[in-house]
C-alpha positions as CSV (number, residue, x, y, z in Angstrom):
1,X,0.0,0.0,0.0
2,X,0.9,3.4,-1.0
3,X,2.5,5.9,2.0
4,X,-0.3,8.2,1.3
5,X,-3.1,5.7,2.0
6,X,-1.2,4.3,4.9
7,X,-1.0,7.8,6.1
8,X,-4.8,8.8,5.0
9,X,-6.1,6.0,7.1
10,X,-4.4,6.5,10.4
11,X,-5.2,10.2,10.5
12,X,-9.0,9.4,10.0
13,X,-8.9,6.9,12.6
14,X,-6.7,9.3,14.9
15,X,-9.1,12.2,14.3
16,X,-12.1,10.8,14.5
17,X,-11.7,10.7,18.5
18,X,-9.1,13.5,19.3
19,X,-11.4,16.6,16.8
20,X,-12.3,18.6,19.8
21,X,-9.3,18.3,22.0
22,X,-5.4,18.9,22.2
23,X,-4.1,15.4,20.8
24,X,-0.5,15.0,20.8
25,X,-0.9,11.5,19.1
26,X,-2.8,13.2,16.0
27,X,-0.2,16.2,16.5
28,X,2.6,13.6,16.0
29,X,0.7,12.3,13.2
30,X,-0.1,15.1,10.9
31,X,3.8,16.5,11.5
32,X,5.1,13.5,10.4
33,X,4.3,14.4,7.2
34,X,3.3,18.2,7.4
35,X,3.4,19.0,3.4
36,X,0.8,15.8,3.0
37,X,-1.0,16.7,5.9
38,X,-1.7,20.3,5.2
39,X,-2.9,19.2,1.8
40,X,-6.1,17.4,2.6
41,X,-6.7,20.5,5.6
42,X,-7.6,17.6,8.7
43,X,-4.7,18.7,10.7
44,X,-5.1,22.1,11.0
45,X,-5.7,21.8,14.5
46,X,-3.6,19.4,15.4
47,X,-0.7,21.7,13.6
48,X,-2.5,24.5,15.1
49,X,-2.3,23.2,18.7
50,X,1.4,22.7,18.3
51,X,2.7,25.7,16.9
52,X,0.1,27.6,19.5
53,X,3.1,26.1,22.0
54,X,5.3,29.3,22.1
55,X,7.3,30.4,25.2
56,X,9.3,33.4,26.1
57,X,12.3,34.9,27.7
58,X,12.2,38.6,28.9
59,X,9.0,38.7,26.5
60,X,11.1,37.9,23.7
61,X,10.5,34.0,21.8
62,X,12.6,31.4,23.5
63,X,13.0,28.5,20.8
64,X,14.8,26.5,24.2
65,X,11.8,26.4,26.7
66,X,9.9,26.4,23.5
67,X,11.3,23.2,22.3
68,X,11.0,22.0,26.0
69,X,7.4,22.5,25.9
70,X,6.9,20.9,22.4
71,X,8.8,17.9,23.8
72,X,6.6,18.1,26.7
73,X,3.5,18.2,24.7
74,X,4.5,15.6,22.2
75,X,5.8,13.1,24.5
76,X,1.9,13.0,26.3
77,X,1.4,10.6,23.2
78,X,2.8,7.6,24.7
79,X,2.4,4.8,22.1
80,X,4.0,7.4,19.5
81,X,7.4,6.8,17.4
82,X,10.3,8.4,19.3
83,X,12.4,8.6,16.1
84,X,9.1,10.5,14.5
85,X,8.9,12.6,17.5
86,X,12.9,13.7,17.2
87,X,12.8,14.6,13.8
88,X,9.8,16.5,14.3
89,X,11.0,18.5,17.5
90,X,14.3,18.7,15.2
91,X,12.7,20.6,12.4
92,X,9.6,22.3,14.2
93,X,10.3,22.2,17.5
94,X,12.0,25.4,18.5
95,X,10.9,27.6,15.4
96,X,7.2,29.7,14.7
97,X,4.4,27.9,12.2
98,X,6.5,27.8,9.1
């Protein structure tokens, strides 16, 4: 099976529980492949919800205690992939909604 339908299917069974609230599990999901998942527009809350994760320093962005609390956040999804949740945190984690 194709990685798109692979990936189609377990966001539709992710989101069909987790619509309403924060889900760091659907949030793992949809960044795992952020250009397919903004695409068919179902993880624009979960995105949302990460990128709404934004600390500060002396009211100025931190990107460290940001990343902390992205780690934080994603880390709540217990039966996640850590190497999915590394690269994420590695490319989003410590940066504003690209």
């Amino acid at each position: 099976m194709k990685k798109s339908g692979i990936f189609a299917g377990l966001l539709a069974a992710t989101l069909s529980f987790g619509a309403m609230a924060k889900d760091p599990c659907g949030t793992e999901l949809c960044l795992s492949d952020y250009e397919m998942a903004m695409q068919g527009g179902m993880c624009k809350q979960h995105i949302d919800d990460f990128f709404s994760i934004i600390k500060y320093r002396k009211d100025k962005f931190s990107p460290s205690k940001t990343l902390k609390a992205r780690t934080d956040y994603l880390n709540k999804c217990e039966s996640g992939n850590s190497s999915d949740k590394a690269r994420i945190l590695a490319k989003y984690g410590s940066i504003l909604k690209p």
